[in-house]
DSSP file (Angstrom, degrees, kcal/mol; ACC not computed):
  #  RESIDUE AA STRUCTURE BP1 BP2  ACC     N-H-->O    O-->H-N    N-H-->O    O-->H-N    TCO  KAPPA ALPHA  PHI   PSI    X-CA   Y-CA   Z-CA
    1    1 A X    >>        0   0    0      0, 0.0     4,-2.0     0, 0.0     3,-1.5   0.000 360.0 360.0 360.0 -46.0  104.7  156.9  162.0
    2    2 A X  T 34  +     0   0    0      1,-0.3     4,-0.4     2,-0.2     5,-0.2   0.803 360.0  53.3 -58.4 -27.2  106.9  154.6  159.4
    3    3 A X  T 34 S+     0   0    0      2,-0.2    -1,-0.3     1,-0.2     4,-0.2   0.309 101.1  57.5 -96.0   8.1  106.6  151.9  162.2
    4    4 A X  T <> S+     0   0    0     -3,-1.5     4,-6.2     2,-0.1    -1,-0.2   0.789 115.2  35.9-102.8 -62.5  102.8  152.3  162.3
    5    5 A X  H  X S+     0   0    0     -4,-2.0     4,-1.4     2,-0.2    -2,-0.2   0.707 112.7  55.8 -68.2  -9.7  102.5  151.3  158.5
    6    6 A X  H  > S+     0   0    0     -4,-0.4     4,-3.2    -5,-0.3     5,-0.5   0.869 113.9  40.2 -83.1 -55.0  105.3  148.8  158.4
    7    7 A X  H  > S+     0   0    0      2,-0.2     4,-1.9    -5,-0.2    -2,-0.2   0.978 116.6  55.8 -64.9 -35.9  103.4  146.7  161.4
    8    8 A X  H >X S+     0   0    0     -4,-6.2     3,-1.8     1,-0.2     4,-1.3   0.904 109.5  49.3 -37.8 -71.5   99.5  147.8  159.1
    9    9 A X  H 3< S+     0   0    0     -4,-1.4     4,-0.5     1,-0.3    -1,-0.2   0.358 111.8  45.4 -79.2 -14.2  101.1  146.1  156.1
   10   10 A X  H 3X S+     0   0    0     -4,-3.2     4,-1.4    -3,-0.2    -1,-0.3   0.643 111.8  54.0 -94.5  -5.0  102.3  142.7  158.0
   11   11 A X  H <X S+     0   0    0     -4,-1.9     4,-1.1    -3,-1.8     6,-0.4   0.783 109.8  38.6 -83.7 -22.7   99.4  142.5  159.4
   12   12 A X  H >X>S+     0   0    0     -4,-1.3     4,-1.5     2,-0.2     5,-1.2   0.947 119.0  55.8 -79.7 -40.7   97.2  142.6  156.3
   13   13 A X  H >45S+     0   0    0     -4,-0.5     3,-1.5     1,-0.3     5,-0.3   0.999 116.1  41.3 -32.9 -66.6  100.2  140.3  154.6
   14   14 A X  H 3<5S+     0   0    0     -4,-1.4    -1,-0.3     1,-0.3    -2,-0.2   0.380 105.1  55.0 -78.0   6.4   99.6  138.2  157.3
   15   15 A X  H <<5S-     0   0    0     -4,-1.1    -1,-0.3    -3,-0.8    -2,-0.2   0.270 107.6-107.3-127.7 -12.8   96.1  137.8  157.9
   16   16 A X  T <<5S+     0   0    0     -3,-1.5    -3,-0.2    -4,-1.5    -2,-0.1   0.686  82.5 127.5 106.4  -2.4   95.2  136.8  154.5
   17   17 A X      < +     0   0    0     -5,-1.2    -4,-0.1    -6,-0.4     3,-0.1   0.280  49.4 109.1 -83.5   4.6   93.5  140.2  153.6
   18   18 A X  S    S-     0   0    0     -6,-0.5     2,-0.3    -5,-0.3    -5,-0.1   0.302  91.7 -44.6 -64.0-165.7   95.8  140.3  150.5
   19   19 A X        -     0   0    0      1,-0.0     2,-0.4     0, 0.0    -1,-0.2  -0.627  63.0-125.3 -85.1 126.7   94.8  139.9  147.2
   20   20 A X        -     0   0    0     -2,-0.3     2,-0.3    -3,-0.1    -1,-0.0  -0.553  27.4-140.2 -80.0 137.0   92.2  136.6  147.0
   21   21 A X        -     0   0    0     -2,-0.4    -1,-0.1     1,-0.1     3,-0.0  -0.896  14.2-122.7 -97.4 128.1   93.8  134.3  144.3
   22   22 A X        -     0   0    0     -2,-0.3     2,-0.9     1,-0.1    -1,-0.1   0.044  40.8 -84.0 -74.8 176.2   91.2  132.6  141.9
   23   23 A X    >>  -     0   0    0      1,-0.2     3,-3.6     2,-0.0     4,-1.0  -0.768  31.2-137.0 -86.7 106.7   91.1  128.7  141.8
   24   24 A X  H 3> S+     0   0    0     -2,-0.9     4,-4.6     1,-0.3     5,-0.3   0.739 104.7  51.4 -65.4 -45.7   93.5  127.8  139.5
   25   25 A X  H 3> S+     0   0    0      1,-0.1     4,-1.7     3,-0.1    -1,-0.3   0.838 108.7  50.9 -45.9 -28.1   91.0  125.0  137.9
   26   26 A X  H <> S+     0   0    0     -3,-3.6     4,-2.4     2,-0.2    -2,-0.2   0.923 115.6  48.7 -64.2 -44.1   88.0  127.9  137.5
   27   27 A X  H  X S+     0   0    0     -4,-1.0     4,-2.6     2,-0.3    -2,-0.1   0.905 111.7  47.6 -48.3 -53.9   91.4  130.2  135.5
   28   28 A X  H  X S+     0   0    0     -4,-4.6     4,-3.2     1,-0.2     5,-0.2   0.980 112.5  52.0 -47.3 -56.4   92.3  127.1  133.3
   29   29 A X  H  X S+     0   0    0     -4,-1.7     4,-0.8    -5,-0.3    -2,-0.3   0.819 116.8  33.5 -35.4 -53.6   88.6  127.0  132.6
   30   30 A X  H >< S+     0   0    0     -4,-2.4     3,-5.1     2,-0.2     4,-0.4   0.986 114.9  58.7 -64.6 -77.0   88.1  130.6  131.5
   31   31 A X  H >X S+     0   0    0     -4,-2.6     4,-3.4     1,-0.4     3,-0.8   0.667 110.9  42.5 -22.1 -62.1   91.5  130.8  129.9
   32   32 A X  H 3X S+     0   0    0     -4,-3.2     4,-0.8     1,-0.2    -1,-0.4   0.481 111.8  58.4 -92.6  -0.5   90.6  127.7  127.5
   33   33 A X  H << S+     0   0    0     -3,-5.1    -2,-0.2    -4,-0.8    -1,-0.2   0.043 103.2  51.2 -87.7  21.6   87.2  129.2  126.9
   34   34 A X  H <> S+     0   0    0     -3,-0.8     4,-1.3    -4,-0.4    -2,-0.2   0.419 110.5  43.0-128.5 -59.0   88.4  132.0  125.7
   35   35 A X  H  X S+     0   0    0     -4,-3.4     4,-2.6    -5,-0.3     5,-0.3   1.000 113.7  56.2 -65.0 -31.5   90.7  130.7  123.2
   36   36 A X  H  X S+     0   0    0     -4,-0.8     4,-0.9     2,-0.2    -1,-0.2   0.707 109.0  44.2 -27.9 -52.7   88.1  128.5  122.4
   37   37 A X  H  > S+     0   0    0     -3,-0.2     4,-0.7     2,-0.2     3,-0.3   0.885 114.3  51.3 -53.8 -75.1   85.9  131.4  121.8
   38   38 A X  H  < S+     0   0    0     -4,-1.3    -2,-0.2     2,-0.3    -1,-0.2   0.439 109.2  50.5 -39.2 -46.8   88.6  133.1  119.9
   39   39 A X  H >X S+     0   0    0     -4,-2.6     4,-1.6     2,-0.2     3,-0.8   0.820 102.4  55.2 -26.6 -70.0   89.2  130.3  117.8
   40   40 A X  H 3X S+     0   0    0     -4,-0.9     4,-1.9    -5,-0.3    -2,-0.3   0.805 112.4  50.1 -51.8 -50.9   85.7  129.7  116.9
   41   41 A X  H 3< S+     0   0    0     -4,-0.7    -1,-0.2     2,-0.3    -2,-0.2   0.529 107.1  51.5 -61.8 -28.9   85.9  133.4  115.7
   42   42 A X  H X> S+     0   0    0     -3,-0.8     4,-1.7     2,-0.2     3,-0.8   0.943 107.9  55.3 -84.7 -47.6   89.0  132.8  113.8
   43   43 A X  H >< S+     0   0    0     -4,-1.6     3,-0.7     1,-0.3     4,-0.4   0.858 104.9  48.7 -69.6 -71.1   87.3  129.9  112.1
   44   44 A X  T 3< S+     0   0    0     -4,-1.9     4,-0.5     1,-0.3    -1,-0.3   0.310 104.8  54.1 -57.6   3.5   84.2  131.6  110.6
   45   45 A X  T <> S+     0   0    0     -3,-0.8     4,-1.6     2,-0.1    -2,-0.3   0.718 110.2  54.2 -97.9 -35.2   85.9  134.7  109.1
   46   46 A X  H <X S+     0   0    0     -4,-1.7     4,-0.5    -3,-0.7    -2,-0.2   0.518 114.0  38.9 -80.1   2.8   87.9  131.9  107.3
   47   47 A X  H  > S+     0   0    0     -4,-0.4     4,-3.0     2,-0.2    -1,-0.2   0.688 114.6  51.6 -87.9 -28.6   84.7  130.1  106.0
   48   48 A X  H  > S+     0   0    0     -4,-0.5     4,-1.0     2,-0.2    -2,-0.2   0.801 110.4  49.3 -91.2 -32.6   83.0  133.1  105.3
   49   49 A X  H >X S+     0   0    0     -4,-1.6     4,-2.0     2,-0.2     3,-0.9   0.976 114.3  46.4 -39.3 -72.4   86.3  134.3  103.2
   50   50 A X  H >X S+     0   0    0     -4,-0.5     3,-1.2     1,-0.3     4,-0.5   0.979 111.6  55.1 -49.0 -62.5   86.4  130.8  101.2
   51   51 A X  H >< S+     0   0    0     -4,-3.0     3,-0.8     1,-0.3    -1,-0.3   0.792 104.4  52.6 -49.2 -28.1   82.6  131.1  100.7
   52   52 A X  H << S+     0   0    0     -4,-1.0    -1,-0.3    -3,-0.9    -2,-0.2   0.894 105.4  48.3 -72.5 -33.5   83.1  134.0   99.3
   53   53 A X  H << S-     0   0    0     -4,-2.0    -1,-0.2    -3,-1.2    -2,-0.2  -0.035 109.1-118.1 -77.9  24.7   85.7  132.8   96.9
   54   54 A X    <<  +     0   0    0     -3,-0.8     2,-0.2    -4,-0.5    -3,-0.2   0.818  64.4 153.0  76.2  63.7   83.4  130.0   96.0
   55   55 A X        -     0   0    0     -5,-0.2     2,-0.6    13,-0.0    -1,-0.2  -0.538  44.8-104.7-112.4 170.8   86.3  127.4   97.3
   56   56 A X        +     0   0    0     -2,-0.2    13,-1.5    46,-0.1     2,-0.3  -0.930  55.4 133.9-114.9 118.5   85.9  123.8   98.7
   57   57 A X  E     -A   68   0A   0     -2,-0.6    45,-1.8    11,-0.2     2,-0.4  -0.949  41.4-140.3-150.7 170.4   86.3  123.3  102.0
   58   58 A X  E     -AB  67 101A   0      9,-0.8     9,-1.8    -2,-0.3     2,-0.5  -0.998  18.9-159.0-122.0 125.7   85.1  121.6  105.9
   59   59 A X  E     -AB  66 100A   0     41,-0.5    41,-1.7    -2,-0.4     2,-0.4  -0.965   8.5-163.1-111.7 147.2   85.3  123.3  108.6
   60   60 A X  E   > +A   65   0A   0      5,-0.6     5,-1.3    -2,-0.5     3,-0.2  -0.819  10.8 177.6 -91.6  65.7   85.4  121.6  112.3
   61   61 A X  T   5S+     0   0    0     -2,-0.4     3,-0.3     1,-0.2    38,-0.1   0.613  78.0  50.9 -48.2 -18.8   84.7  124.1  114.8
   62   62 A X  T   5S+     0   0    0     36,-0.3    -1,-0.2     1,-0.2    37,-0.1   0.894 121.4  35.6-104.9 -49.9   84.8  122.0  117.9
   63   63 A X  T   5S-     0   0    0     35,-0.2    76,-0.2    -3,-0.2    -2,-0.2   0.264 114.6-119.7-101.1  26.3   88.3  120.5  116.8
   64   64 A X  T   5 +     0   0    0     -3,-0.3    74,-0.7     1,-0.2    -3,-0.2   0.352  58.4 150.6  54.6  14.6   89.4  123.9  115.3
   65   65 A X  E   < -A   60   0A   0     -5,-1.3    -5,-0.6    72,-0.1     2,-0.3  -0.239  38.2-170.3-114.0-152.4   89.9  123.0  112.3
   66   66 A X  E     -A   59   0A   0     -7,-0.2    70,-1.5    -3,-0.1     2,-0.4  -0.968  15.4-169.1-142.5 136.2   89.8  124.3  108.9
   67   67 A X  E     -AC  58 135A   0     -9,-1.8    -9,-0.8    -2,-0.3    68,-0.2  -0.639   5.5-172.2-139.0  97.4   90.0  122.1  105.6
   68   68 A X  E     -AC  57 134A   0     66,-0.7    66,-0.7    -2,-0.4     2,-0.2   0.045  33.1-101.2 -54.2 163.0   90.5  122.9  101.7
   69   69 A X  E     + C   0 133A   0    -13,-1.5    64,-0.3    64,-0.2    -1,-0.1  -0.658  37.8 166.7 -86.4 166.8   90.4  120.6   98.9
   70   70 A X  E     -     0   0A   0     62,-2.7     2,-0.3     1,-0.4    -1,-0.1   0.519  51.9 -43.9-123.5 -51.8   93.4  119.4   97.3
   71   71 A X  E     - C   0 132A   0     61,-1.0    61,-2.1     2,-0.0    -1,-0.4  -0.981  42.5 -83.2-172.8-170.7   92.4  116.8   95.2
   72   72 A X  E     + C   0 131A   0     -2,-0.3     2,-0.3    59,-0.2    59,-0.2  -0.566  40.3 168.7 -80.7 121.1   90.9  113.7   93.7
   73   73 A X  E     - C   0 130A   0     57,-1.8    57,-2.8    -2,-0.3     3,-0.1  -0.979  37.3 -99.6-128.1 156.2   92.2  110.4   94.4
   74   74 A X  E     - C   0 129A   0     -2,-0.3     2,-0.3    55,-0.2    55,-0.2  -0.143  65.7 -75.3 -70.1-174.9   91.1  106.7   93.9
   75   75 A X        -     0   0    0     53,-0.9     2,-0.1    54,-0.1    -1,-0.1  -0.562  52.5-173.1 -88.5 151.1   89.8  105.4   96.7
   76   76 A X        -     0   0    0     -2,-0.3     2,-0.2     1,-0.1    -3,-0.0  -0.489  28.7 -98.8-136.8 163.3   92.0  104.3   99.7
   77   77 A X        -     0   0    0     -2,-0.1     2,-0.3     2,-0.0    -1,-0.1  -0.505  35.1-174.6 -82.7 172.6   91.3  102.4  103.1
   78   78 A X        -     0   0    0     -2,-0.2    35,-0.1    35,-0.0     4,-0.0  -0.842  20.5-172.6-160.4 156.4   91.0  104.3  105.7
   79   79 A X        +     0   0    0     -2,-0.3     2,-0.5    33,-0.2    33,-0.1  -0.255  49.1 111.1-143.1  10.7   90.6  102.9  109.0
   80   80 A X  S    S-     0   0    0      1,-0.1    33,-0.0    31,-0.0    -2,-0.0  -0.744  84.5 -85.2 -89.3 134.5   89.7  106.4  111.3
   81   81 A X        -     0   0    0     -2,-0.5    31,-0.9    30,-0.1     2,-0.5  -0.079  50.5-140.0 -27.6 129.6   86.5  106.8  112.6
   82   82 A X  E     -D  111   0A   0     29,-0.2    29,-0.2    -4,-0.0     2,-0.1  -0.829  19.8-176.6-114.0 140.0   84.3  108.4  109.9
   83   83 A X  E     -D  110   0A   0     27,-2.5    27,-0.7    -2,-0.5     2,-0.3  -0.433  21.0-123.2-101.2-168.0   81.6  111.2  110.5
   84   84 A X  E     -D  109   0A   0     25,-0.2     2,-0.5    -2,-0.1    25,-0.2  -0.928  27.0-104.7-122.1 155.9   79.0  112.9  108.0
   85   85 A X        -     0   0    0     23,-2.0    22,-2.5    -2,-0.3    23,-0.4  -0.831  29.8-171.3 -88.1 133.2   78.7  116.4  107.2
   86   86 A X        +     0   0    0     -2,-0.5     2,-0.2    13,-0.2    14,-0.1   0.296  56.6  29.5-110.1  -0.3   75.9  117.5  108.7
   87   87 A X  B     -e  100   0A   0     12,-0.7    14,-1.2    18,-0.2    -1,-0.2  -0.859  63.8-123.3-158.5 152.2   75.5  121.0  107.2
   88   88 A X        -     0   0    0     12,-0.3     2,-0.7    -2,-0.2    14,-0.2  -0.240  47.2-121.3 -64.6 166.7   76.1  123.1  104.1
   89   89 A X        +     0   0    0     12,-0.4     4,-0.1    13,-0.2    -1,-0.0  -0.998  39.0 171.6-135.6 111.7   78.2  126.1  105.6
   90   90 A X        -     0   0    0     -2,-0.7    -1,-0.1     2,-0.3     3,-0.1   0.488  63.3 -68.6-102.2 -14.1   76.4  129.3  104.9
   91   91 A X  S    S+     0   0    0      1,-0.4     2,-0.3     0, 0.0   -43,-0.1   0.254 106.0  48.4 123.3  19.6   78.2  131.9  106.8
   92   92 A X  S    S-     0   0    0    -45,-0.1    -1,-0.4     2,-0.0    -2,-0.3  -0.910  72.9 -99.4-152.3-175.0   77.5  131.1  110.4
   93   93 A X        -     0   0    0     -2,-0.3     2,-0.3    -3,-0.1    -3,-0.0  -0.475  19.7-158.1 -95.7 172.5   77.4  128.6  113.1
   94   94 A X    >   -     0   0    0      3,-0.2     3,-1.2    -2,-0.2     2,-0.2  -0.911  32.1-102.9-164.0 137.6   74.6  126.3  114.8
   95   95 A X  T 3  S+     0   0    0     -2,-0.3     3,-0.1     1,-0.2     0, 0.0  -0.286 104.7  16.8 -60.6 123.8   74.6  124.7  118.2
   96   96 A X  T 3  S+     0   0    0      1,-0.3     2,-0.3    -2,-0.2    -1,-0.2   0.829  91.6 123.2  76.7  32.9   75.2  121.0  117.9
   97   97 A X    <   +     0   0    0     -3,-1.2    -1,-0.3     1,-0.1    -3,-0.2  -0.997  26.2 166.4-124.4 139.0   76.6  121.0  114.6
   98   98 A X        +     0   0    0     -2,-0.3     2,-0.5     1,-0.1   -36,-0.3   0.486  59.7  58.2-117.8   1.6   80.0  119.6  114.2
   99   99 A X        +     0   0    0    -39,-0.1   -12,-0.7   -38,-0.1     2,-0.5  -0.894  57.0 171.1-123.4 107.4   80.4  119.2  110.8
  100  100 A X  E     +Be  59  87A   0    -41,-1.7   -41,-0.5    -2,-0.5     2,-0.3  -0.910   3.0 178.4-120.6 148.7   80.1  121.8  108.0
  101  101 A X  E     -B   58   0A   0    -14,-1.2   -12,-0.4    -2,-0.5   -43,-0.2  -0.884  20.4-161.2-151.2 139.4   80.8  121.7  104.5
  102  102 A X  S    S+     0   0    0    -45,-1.8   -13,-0.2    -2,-0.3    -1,-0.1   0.952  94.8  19.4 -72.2 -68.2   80.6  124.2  101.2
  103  103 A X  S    S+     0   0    0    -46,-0.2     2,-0.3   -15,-0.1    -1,-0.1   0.689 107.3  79.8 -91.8 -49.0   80.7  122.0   98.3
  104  104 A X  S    S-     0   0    0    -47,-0.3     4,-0.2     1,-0.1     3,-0.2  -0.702  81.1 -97.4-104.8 117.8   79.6  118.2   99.5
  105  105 A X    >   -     0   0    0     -2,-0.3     3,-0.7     1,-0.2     2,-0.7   0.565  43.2 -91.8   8.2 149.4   76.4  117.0  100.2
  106  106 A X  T 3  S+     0   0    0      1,-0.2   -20,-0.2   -20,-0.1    -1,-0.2  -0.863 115.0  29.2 -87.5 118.9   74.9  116.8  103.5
  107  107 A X  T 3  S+     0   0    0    -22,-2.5    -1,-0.2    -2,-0.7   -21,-0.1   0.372  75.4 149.1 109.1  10.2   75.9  112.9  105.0
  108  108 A X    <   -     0   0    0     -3,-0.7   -23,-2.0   -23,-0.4     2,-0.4  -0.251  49.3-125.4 -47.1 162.0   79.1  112.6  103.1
  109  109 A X  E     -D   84   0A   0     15,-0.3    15,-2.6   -25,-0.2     2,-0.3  -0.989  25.2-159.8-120.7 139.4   81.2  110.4  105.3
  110  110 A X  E     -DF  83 123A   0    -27,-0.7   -27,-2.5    -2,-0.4    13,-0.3  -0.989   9.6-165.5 -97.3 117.3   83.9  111.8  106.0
  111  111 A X  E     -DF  82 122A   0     11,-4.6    11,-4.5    -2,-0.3     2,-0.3  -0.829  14.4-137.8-137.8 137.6   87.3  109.9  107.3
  112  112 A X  E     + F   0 121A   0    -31,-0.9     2,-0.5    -2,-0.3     9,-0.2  -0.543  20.3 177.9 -78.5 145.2   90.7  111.6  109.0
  113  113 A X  E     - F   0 120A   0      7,-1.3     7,-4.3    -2,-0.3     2,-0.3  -0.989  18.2-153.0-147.7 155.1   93.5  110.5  108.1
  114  114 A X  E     - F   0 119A   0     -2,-0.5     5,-0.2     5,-0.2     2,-0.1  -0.975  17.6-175.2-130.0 127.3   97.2  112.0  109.4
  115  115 A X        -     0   0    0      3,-1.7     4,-0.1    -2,-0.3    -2,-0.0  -0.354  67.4 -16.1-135.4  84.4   99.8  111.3  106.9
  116  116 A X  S    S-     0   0    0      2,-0.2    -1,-0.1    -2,-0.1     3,-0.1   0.345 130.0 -55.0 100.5  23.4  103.6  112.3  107.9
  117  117 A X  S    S+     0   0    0      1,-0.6     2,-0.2     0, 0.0    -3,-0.0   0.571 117.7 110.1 105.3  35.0  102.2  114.3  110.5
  118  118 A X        -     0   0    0     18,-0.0    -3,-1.7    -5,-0.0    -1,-0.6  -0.712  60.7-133.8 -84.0 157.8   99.8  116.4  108.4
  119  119 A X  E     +F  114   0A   0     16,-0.3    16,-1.4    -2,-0.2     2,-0.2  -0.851  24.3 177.8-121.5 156.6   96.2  115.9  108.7
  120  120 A X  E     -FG 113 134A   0     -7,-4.3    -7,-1.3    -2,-0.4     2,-0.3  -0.776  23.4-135.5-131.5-170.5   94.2  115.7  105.8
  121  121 A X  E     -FG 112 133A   0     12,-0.9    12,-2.1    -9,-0.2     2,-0.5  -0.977  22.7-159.5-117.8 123.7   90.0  115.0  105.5
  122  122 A X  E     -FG 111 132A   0    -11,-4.5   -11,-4.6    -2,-0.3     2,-0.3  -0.951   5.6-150.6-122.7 133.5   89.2  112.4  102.7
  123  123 A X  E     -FG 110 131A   0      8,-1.2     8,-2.4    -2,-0.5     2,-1.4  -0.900   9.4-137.8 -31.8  88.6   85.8  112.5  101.5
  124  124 A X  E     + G   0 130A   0    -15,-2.6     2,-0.4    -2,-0.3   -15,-0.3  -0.348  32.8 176.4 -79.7  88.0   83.8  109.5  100.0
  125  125 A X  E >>  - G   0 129A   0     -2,-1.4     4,-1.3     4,-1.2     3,-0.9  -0.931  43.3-100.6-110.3 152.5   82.0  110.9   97.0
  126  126 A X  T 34 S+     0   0    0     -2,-0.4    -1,-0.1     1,-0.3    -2,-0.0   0.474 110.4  69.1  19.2 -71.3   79.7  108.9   94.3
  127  127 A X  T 34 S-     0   0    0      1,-0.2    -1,-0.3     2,-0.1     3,-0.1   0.450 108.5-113.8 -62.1   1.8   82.4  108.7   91.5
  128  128 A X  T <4 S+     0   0    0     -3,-0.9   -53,-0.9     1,-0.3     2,-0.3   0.733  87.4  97.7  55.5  42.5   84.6  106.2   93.5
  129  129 A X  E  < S-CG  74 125A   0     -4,-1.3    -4,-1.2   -55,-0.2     2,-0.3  -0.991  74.7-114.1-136.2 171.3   87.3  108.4   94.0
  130  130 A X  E     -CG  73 124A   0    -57,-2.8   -57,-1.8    -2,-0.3     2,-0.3  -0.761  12.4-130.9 -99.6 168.4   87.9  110.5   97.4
  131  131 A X  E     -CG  72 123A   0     -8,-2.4    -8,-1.2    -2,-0.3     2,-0.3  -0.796  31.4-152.0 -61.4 126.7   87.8  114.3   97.9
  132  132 A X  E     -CG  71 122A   0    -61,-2.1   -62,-2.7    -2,-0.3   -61,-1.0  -0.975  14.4-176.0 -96.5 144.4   91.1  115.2   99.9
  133  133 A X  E     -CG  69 121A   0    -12,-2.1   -12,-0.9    -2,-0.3     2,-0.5  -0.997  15.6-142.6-132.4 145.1   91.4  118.0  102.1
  134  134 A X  E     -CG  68 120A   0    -66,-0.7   -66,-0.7    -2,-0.3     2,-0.5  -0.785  26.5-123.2-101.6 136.9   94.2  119.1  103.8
  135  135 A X  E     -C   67   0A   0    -16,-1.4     2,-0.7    -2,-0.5   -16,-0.3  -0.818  22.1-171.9 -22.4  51.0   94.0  120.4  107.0
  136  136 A X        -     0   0    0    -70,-1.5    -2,-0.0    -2,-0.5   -72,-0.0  -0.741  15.5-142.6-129.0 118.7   94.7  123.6  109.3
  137  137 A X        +     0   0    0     -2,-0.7   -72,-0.1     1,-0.1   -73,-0.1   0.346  17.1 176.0 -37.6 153.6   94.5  124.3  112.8
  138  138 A X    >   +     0   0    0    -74,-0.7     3,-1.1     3,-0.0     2,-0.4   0.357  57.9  95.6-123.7  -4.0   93.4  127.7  114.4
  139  139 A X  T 3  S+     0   0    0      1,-0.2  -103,-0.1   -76,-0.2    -2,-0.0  -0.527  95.7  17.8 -72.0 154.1   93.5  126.7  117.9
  140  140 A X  T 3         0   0    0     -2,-0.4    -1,-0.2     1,-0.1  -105,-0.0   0.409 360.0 360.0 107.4  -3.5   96.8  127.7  119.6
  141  141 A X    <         0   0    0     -3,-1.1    -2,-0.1     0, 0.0    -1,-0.1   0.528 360.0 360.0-116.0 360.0   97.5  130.5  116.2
């Protein structure tokens, strides 16, 4: 009888009837849309917290990130690709927005700059000096 089930269980071993293992690219996929997800999640309870304490900040959902002010400075080069903000940040999200902000106009440009291996956001506003904001990730936390 033990020799009945030993030879079932190499044949099912062996015939591939095991357990189907997904495709490891489809896993990644899920796996990084799901922190992604998770992220995203993390990222709007920490605007909707600031907003509520009536702080200055940007958030960058797509690149996870989250960014306070720190201060005023004159103005500096900066040589990084610059965006705009492209919405006031109200307590939610919207498709195909990458750019949010509390405090700053809609179409600031905004420029990154990484500076001993912190990242900050500096802000161009009106008075000729910039907004800085320092910078901090939620993917990967």
């Amino acid at each position: 009888m033990l020799r009945k089930y030993i030879v079932l269980a190499s044949l099912l071993v062996f015939s591939g009837c095991g357990v189907v293992a997904e495709d490891p690219k489809a896993q990644g996929a899920r796996q990084i849309e799901k922190m992604e997800k998770a992220a995203i999640k993390k990222i709007l309870k920490e605007g909707q917290k600031l907003l509520k304490e009536d702080k200055d900040f940007i958030l960058e959902p797509a690149s996870g990130k989250v960014c306070k002010f720190e201060r005023e400075e004159n103005r500096i080069d900066k040589n990084e690709l610059d965006r705009k903000i492209q919405k006031k940040f109200q307590g939610e999200f919207y498709k195909n927005i990458d750019l949010y902000a509390s405090k700053l106009p809609i179409d600031t440009q905004v420029f990154h700059v990484n500076e001993d291996g912190t990242d900050f956001l500096y802000a161009e506003v009106s008075n000729g000096k910039d907004r800085i904001y320092s910078c901090e990730y939620f993917y990967g936390n």
